[in-house]
C-alpha positions as CSV (number, residue, x, y, z in Angstrom):
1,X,-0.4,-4.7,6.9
2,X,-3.9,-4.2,5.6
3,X,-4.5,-0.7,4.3
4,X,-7.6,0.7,6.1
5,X,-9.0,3.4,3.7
6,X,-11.2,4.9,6.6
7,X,-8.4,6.2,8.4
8,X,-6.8,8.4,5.0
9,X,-8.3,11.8,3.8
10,X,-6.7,12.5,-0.2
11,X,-5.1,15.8,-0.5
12,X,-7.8,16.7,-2.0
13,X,-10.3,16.3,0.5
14,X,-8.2,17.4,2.9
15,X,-8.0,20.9,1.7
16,X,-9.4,23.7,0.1
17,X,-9.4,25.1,-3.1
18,X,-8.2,28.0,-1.9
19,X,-5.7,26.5,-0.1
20,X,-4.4,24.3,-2.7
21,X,-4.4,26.6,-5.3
22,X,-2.4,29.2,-3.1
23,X,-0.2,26.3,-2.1
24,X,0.6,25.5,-5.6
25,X,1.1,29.3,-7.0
26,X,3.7,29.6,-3.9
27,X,5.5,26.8,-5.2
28,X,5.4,27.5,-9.0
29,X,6.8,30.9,-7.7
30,X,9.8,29.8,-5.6
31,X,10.9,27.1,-8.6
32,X,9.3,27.6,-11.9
33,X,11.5,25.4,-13.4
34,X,9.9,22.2,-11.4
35,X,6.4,20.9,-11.7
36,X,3.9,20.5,-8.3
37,X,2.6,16.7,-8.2
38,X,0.7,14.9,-6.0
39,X,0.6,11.1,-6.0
40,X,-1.5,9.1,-4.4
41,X,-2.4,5.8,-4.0
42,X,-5.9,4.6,-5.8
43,X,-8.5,4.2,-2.8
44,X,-9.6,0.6,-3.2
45,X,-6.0,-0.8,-4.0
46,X,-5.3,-2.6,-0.3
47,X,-2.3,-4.5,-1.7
48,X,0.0,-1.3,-2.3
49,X,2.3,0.2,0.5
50,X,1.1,3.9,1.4
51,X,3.7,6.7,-0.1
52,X,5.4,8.4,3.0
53,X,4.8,11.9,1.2
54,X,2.2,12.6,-1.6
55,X,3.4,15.9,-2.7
56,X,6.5,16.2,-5.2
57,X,8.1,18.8,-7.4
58,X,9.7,17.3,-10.5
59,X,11.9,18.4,-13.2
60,X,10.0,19.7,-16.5
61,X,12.0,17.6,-18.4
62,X,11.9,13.9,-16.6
63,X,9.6,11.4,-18.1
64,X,6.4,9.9,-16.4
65,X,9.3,6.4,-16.6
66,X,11.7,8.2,-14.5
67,X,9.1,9.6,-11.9
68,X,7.6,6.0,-11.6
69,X,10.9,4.7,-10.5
70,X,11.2,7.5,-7.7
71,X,7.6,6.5,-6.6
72,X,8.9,2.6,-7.0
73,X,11.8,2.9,-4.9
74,X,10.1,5.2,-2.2
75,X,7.7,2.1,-1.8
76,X,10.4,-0.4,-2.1
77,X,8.3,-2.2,-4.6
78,X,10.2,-5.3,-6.5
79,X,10.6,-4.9,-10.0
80,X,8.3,-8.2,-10.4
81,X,5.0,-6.0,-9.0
82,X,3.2,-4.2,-11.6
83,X,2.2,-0.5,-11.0
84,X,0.4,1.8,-13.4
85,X,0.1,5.6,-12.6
86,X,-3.2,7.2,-13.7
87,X,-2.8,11.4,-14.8
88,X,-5.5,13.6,-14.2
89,X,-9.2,14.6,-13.2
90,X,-10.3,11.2,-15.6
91,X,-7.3,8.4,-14.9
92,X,-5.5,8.7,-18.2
93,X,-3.1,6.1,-18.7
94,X,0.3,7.8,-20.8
95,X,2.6,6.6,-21.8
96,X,5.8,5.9,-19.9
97,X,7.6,8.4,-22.2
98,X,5.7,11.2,-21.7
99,X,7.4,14.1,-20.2
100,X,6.4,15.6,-17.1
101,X,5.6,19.2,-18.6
102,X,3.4,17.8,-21.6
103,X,1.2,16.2,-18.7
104,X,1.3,19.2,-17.0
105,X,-0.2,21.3,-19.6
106,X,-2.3,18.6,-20.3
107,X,-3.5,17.5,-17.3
108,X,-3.2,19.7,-14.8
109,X,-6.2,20.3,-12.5
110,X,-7.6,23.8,-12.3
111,X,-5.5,24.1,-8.6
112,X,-2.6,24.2,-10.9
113,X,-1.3,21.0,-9.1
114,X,-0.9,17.6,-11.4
115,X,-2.4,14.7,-10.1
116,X,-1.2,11.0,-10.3
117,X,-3.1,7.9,-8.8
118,X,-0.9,4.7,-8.7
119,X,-2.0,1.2,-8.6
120,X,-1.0,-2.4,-8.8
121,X,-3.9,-3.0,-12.0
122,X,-5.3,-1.4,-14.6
123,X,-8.1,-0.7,-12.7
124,X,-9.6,2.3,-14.9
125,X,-9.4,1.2,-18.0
């Protein structure tokens, strides 16, 4: 099936900056010990499934490795398709060992929220 970008709003579209950044202080209240992400799928990629959810809280200490194999088998992509996840406001590529809370700090956007754009290319860089 044919991904029809007309017919999907990004999170961040789809809400305010109030409301995410209330949404995301709730959350970093109730588990401080875990890290708000949302992951989405970059816009022009038609060959990649749709995640069923976009929004995940992840251990601090998990690696960017370890959270692309949740996103991986959530798609039920086979180990023989590529997929690169972007961090941030401008699609940095890290490094599959980076942990969670250096992106975080690093990369958060100013809702507090971390966002990761997957694809099957290196489309950004």
């Amino acid at each position: 099936m044919l991904y029809n970008d007309s017919t999907r709003t990004r999170f961040i579209e789809k809400y305010t900056f109030f409301e995410r950044h209330r949404d995301c202080n709730k959350i970093m209240t109730k588990f401080p010990d875990r890290i708000p992400v949302i992951c989405e799928k970059y816009t022009l990629d038609i060959g990649l499934p749709e995640l069923d959810k976009h929004k995940y809280l992840v251990p601090n200490d998990i690696t960017l490795g370890e959270f692309m194999i949740i996103i991986r088998k959530r798609m039920q992509l086979p180990p023989s398709d590529a997929l690169f996840l972007f961090v941030g406001e401008f699609n940095h590529i890290p490094s599959s060992i980076s942990i969670m809370s250096y992106l975080y700090d690093n990369y958060k956007s100013k809702d507090g929220f971390l966002y990761i754009t997957y694809s099957r290319e290196n489309t950004f860089g």
